[in-house]
N, C-alpha and C positions, 0 to 999 in steps of 0.2 A: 495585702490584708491590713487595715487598722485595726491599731489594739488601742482604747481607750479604757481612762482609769478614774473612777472615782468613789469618796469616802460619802455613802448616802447618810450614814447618821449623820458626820459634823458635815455636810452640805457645801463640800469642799473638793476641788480638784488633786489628785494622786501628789503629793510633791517632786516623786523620780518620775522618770521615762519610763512608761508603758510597759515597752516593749522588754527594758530591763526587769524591770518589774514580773513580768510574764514568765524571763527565762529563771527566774531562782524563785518560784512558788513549786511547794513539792509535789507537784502533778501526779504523781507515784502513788500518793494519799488522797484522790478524789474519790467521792462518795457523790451518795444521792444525785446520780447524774440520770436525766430524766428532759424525756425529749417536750418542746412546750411547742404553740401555735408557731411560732416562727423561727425555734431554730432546739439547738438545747443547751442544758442548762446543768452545772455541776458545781460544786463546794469545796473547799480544801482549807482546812488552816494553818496559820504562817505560825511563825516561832513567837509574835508578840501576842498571845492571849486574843487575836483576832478571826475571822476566819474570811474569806474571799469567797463570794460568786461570782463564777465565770461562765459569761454567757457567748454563744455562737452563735451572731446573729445575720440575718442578708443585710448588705449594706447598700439592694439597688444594683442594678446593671449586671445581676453575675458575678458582683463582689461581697464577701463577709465580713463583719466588724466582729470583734473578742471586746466585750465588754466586762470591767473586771469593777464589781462593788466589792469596799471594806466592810465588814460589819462586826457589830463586837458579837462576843460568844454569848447566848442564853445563860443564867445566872444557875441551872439546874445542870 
């Protein structure tokens, strides 16, 4: 499985590894996880005022990609 990571606001690639990244998000606290056309799709936020969508996506051939956006938290 690939796990790729990127920060959609600042239009920037993750600075750690992915996959590190992936094991210390608090998964325990996903919400709004809601299935979309190609795969589904879940939310959790980290400990920096941020929050993460993670998405589970087919990556082709009978493989899945974990795509992981940063976004910041709505101001409300």
């Amino acid at each position: 499985m690939t796990v790729v990571c990127v920060k959609l606001e600042w239009r920037k690639r993750c600075q750690v590894r992915s996959k590190d990244l992936l094991a210390v998000l608090p998964l325990q606290d996903l919400y709004k996880v809601e299935p979309t056309g190609a795969g589904w799709s879940f939310y959790t936020r980290s400990n920096y005022e941020t929050m993460w969508h993670i998405e589970l996506l087919p990556a082709g051939k009978g493989t899945q990609m974990i795509r992981l956006t940063e976004e910041r938290i709505p101001p409300f």
